[in-house]
Backbone as CSV, one residue per row, in Angstrom:
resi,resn,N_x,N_y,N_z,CA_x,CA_y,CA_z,C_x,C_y,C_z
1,UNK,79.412,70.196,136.368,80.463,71.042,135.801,81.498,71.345,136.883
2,UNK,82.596,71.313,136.678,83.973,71.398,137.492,84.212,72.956,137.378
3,UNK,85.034,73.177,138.364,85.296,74.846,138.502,85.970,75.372,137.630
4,UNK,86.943,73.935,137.151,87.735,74.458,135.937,87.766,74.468,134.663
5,UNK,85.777,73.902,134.169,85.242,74.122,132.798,84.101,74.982,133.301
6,UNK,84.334,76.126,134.076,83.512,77.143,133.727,84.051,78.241,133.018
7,UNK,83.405,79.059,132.462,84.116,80.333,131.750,85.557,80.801,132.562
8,UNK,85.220,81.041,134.269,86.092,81.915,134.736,87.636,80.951,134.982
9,UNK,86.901,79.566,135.321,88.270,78.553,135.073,89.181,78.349,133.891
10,UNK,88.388,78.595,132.951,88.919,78.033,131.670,89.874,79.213,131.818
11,UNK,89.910,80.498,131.872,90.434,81.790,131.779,91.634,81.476,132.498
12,UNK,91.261,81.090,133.820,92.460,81.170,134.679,93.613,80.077,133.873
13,UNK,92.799,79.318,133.353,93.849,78.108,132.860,94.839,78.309,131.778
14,UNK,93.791,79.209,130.784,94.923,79.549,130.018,95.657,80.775,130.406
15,UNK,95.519,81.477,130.849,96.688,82.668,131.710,97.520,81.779,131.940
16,UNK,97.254,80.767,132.890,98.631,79.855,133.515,99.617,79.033,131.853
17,UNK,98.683,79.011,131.410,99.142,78.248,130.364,100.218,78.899,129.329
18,UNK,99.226,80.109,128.610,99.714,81.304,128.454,101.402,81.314,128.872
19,UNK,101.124,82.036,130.589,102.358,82.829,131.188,103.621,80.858,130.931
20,UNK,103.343,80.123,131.268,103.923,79.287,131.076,104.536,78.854,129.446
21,UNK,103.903,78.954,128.443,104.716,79.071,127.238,105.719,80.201,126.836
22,UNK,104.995,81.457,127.524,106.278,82.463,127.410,107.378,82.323,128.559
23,UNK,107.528,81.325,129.431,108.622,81.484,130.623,109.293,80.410,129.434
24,UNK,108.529,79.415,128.669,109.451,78.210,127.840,110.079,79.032,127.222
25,UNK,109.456,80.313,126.770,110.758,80.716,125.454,111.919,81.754,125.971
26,UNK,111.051,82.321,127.007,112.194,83.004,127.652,113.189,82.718,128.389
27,UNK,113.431,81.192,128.947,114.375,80.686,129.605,114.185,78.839,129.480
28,UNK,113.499,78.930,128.435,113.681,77.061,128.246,112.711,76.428,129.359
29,UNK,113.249,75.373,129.551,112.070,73.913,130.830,112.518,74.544,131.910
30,UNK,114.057,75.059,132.531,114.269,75.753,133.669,112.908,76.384,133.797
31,UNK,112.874,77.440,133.218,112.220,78.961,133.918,110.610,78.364,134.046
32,UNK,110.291,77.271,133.759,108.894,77.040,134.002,108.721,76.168,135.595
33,UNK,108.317,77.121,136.676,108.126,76.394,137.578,106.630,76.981,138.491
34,UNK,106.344,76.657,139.379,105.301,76.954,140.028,104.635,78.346,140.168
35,UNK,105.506,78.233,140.754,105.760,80.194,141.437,105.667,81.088,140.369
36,UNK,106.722,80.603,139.584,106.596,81.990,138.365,106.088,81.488,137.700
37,UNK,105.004,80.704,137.483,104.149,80.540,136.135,102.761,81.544,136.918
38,UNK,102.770,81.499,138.322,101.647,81.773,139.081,102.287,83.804,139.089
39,UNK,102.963,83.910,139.456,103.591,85.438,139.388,103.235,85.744,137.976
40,UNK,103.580,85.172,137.013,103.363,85.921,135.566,102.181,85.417,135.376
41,UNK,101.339,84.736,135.707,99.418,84.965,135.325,98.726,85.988,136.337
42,UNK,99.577,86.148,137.380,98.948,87.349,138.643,97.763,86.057,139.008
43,UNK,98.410,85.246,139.496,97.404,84.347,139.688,98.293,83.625,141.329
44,UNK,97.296,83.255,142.264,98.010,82.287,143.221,98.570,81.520,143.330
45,UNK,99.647,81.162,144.105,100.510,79.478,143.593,99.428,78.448,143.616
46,UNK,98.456,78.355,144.578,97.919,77.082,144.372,97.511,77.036,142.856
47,UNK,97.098,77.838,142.125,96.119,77.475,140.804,97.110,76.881,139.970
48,UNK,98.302,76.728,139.805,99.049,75.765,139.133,98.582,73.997,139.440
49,UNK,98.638,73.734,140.802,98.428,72.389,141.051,96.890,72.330,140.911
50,UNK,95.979,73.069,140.989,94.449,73.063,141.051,94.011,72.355,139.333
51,UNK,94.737,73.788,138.637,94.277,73.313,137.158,95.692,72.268,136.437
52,UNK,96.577,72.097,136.477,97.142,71.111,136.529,97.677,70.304,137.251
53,UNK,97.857,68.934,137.329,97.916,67.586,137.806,99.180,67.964,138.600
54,UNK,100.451,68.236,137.729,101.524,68.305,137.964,102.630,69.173,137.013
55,UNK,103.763,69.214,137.391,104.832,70.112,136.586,104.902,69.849,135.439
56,UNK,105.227,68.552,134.785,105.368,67.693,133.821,103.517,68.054,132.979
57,UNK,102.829,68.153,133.692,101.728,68.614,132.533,101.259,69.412,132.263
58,UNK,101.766,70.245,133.237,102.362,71.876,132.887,102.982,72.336,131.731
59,UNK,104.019,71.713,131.710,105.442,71.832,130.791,104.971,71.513,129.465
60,UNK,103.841,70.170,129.436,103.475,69.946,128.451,102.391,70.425,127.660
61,UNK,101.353,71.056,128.461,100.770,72.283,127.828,101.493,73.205,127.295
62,UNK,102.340,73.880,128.005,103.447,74.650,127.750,103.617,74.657,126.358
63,UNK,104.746,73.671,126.199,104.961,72.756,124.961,103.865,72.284,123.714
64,UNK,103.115,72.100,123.996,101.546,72.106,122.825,101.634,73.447,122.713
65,UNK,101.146,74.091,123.240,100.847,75.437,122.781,101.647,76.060,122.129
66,UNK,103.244,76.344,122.269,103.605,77.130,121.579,103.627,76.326,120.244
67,UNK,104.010,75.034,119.974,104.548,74.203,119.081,103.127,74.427,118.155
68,UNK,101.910,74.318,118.775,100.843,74.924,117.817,100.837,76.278,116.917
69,UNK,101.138,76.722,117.885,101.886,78.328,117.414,102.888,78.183,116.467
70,UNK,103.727,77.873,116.226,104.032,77.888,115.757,103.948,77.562,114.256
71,UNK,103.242,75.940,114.171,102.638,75.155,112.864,101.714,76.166,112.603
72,UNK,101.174,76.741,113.278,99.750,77.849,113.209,100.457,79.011,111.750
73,UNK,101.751,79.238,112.440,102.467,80.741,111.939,103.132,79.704,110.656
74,UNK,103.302,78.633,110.399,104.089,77.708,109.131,102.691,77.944,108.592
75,UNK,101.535,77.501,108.707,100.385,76.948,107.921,100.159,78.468,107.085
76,UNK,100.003,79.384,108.268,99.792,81.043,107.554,100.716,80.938,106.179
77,UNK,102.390,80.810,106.984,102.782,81.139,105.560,102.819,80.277,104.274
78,UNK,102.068,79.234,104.574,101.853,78.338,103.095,100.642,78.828,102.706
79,UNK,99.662,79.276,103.047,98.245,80.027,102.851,98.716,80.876,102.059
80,UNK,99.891,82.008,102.250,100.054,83.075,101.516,100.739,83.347,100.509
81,UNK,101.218,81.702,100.234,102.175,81.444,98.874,101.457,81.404,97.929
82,UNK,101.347,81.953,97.024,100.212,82.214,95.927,100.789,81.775,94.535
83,UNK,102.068,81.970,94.694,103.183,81.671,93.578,103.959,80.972,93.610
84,UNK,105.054,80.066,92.975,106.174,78.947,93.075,107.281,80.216,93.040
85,UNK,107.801,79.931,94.043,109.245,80.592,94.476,110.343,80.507,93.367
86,UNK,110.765,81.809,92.918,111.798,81.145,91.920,113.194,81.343,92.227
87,UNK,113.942,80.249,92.253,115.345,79.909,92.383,115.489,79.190,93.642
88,UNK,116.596,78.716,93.645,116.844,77.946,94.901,116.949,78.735,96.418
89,UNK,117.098,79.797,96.150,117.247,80.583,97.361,115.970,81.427,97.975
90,UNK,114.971,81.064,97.023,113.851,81.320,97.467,113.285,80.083,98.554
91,UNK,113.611,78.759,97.608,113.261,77.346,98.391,113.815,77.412,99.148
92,UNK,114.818,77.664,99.522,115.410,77.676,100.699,114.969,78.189,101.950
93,UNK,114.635,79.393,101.619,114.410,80.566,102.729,112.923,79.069,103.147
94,UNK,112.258,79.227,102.188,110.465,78.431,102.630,111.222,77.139,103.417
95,UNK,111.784,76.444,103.484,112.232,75.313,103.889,112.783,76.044,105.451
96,UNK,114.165,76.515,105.787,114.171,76.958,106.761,112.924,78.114,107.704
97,UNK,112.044,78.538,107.359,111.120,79.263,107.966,110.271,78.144,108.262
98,UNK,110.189,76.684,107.393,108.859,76.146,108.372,109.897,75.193,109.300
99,UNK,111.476,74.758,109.470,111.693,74.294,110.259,112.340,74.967,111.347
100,UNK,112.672,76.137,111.194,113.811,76.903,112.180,112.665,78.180,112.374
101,UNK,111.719,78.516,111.615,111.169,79.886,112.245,111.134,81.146,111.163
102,UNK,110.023,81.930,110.912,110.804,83.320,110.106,111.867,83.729,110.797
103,UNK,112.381,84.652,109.521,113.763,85.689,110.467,112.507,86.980,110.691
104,UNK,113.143,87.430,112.189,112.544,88.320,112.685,113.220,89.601,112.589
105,UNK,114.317,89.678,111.758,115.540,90.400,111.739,116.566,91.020,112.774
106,UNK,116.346,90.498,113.980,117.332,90.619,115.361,117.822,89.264,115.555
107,UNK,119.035,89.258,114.774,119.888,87.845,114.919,119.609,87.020,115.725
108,UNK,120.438,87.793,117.380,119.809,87.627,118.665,118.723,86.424,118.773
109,UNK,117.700,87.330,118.695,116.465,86.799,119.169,116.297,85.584,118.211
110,UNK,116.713,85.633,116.705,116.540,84.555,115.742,117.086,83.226,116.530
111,UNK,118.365,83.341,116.819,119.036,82.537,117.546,118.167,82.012,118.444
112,UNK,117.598,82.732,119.473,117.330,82.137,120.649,116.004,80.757,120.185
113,UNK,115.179,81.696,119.230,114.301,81.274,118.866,114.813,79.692,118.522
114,UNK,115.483,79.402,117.292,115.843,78.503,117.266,116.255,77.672,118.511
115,UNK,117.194,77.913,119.245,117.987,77.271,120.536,116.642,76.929,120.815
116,UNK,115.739,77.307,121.534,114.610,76.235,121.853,113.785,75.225,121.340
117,UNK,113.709,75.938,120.144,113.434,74.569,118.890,114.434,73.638,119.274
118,UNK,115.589,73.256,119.411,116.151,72.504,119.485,116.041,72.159,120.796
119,UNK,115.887,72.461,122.038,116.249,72.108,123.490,114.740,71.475,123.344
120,UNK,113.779,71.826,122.485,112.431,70.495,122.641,112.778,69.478,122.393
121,UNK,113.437,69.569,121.382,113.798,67.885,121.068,114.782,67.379,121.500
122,UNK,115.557,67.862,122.061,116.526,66.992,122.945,116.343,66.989,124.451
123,UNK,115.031,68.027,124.621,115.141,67.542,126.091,114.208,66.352,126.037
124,UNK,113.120,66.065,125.174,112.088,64.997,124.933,113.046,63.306,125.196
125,UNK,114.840,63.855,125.609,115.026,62.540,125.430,115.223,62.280,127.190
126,UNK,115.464,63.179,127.718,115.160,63.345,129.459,113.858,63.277,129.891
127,UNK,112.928,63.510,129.506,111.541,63.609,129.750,110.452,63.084,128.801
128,UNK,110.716,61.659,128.897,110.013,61.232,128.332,108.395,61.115,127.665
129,UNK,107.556,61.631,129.330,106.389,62.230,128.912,106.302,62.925,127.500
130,UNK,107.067,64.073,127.301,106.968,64.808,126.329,106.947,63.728,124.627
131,UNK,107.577,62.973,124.825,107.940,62.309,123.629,106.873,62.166,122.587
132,UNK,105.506,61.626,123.296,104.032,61.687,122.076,103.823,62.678,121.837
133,UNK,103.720,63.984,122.436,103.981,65.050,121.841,104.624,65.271,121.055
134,UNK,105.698,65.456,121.112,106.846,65.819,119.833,106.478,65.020,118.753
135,UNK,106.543,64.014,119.134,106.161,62.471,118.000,104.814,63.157,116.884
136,UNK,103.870,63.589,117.544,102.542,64.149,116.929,103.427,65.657,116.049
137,UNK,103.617,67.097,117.168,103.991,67.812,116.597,105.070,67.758,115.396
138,UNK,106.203,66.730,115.232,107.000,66.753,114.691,106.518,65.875,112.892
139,UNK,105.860,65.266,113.267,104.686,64.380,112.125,103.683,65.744,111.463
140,UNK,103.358,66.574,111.965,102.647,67.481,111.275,103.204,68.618,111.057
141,UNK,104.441,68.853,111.319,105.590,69.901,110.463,106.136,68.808,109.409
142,UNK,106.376,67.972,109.717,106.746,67.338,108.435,105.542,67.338,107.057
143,UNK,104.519,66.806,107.168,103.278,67.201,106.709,103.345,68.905,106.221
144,UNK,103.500,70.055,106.786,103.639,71.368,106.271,104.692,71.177,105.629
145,UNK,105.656,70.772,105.803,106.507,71.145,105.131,106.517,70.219,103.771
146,UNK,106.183,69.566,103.543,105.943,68.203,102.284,105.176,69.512,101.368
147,UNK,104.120,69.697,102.115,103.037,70.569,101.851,103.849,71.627,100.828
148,UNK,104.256,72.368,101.564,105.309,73.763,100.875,106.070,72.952,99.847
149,UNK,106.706,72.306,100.247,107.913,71.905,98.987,106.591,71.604,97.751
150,UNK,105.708,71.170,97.967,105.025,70.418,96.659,104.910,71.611,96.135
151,UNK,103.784,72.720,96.587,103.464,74.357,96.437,104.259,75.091,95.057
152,UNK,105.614,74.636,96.030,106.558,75.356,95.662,107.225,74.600,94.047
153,UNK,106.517,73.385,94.115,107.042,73.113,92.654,108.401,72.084,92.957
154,UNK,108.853,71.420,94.195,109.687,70.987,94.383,109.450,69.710,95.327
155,UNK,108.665,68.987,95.130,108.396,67.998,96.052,109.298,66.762,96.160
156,UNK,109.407,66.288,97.726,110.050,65.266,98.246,109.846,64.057,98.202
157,UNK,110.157,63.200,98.234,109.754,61.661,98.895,110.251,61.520,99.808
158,UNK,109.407,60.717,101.263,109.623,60.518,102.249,111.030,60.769,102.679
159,UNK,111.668,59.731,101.945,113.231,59.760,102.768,114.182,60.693,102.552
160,UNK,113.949,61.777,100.750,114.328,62.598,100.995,114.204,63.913,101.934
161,UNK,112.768,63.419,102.306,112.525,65.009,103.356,113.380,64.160,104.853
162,UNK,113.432,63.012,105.013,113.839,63.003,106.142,115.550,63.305,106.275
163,UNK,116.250,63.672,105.091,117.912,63.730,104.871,117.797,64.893,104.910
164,UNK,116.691,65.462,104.444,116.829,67.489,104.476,116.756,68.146,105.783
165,UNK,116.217,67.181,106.629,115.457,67.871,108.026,116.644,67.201,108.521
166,UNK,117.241,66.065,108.629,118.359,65.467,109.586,120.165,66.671,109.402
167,UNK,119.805,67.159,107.880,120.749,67.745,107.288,120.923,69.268,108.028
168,UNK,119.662,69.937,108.079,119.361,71.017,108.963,119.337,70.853,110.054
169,UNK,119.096,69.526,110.771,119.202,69.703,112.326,120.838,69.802,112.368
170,UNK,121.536,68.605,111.735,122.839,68.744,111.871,123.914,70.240,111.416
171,UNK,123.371,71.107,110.769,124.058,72.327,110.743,123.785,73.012,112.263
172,UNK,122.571,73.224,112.271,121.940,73.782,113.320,122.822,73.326,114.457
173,UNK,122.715,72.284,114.966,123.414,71.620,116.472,124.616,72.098,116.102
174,UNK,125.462,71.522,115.272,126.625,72.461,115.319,126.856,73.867,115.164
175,UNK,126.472,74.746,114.605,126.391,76.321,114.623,126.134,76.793,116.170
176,UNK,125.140,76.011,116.938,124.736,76.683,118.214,125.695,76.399,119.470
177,UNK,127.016,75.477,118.798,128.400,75.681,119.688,129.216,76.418,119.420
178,UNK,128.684,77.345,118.680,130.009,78.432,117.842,129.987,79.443,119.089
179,UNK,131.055,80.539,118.812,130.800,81.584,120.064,129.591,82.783,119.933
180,UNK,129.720,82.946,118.227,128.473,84.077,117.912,128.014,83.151,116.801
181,UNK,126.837,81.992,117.449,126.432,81.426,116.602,125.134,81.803,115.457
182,UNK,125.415,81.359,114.023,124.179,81.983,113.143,123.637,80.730,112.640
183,UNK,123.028,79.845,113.247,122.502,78.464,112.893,121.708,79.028,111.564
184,UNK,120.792,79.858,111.617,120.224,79.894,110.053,121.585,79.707,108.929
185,UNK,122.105,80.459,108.975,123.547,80.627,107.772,123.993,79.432,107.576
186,UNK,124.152,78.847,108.755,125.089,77.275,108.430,123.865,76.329,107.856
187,UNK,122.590,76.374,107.749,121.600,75.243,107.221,121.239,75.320,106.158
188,UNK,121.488,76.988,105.964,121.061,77.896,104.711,122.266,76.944,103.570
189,UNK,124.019,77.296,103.882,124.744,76.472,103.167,124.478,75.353,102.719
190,UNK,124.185,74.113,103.625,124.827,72.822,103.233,122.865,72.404,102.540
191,UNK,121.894,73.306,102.748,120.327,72.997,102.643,120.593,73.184,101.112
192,UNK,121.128,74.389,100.349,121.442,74.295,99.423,121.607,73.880,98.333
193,UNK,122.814,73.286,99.053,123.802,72.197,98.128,122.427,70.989,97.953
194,UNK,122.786,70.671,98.654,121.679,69.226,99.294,120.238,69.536,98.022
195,UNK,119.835,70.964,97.745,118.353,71.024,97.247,118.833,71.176,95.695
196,UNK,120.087,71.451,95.289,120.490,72.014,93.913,120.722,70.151,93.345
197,UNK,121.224,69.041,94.064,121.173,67.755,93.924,120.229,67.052,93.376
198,UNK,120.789,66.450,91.637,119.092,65.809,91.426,118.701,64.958,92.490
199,UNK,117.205,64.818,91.702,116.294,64.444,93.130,116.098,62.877,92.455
């Protein structure tokens, strides 16, 4: 047994792991580096390189974890749909919450939330490592979300879910160059239109 599959390793690992998914959301791939992943577990610098290899598989724990977290917090809310949503603006809301996030009701923070949803997938094109990741995570939000639309009484075929999600990324990327950007509002519009369209 290795030091770092004993109880007290495993602990330390996820603290590091832990403090490292919250530096991802609080400042993106920047804010995740040695030092302060080791400062915010109250842990020593060496135990970064001890229990991981390197930065990059750092980042990518990082990255699993919250992205689990997240599908974790989508799966909840398809668990708790008990009923078919009625009207389009109900589908809507379910469609943007499993790709952009609930609203937490502080714009702000909604925003930010999103902005990193998006800086995963475009930084996955600088850092390639990350890419089977995303590739996996992004294959099983699609999967939840197929999931919900059926639920909901509104199900897709493949290529239409892939015009709905390309349709929302594209509001999204553009809204988050505005000066007081509301990326939900702009996906909310054109998601709409796009869902009121026979199928």
């Amino acid at each position: 047994m290795t030091t770092a599959s004993t109880p007290k390793g495993e602990r330390r690992r996820q603290a590091l792991l832990e403090a490292a998914a919250e530096l991802l959301v609080e400042g993106g791939f920047d804010a995740i580096r040695h030092r302060a992943v080791a400062e915010r577990a109250g842990l020593p610098l060496a135990s970064t390189t001890y229990y991981f290899q390197s930065l990059d598989e750092l980042i990518t724990a990082a990255v699993d974890l919250h992205g689990r977290c997240e599908l974790a917090r989508g799966r909840a809310m398809l668990d708790e749909m008990v009923e078919c949503p009625r009207g389009a603006d109900l589908l809507v809301e379910l469609v943007l919450d499993q790709l952009l996030g609930p609203v937490r009701g502080n714009s702000d923070h909604d925003a930010e939330a999103v902005l990193l949803r998006y800086e995963r997938l475009v930084a996955t094109g600088r850092r390639p490592y990350l890419r089977p990741l995303m590739l996996e995570l992004g294959a099983e939000l699609r999967t939840l979300l197929r999931e919900t639309l059926a639920r909901a009484g509104a199900p897709l075929d493949d290529a239409r879910l892939e015009q709905v999600i390309a349709l929302v990324d594209g509001a999204v990327v553009n809204a988050l160059i505005e000066v007081n950007p509301d990326p939900r509002a702009a996906a909310r519009r054109m998601l709409r239109e796009a869902l009121e369209q026979p199928r």
